[in-house]
C-alpha positions in Angstrom: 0.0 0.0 0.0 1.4 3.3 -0.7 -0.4 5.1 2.1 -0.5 9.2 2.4 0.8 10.2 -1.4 -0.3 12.0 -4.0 -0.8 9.5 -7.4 -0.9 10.7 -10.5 -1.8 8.4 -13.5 -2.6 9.4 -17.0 -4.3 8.0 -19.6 -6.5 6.8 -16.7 -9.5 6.4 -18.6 -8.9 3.0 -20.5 -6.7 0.4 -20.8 -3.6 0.2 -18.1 -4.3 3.8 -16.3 -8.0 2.7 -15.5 -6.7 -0.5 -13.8 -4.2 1.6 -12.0 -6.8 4.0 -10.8 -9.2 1.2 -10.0 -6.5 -0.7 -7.9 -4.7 2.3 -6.1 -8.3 3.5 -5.3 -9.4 -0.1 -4.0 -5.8 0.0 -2.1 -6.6 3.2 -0.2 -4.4 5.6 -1.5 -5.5 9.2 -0.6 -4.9 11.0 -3.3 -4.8 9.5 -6.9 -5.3 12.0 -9.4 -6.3 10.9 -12.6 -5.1 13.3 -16.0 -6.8 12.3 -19.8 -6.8 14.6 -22.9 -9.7 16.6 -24.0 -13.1 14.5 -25.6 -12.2 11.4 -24.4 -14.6 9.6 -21.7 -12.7 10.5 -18.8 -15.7 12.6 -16.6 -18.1 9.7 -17.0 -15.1 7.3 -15.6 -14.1 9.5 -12.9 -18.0 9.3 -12.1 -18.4 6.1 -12.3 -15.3 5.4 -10.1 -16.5 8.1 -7.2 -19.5 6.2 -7.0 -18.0 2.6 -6.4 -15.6 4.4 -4.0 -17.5 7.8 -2.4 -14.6 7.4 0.4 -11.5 7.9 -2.2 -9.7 11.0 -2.4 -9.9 11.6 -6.3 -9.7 14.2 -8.4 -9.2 14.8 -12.3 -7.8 17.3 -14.8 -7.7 17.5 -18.8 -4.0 16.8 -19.9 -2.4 15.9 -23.0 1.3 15.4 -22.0 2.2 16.3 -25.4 1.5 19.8 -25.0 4.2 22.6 -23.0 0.9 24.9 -22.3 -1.1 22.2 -20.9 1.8 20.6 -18.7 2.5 23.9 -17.5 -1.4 24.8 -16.8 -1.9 21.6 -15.7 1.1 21.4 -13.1 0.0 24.9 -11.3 -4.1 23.6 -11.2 -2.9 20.7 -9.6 -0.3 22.2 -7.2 2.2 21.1 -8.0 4.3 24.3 -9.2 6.5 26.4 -6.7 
């Protein structure tokens, strides 16, 4: 178990980042944060997840990793810029 740290997993609406949400969430890790690019089904999944687990600490942001602007906006959303 990982415990008390922040997660961040992207492309965590399908394939390998879902399971990785879905298992650090089932886990109990307080705060996974879970990062898709724009149009994709990532709300309804992040949903769908906070209603299997109302308890998890889970949060999620529009990110394409490809993109300087939207890493940059993305990392001082998320708090993670000094």
């Amino acid at each position: 178990m990982l415990g008390a740290r922040r997660v961040v997993v992207t492309g965590a609406n399908k394939g390998i980042g879902l399971a990785l949400v879905r298992a650090l969430v089932a886990e109990g890790s307080t705060d996974v944060i879970m990062t898709f690019r724009k149009g994709n089904n990532g709300p309804e999944i992040y949903e769908q997840i906070r209603k299997e687990c109302p308890n998890a600490l889970l949060h999620y942001y529009l990110l394409d990793i490809t993109d300087e602007a939207s890493m940059c906006s993305w990392l001082a959303k998320a708090g993670f810029s000094s």
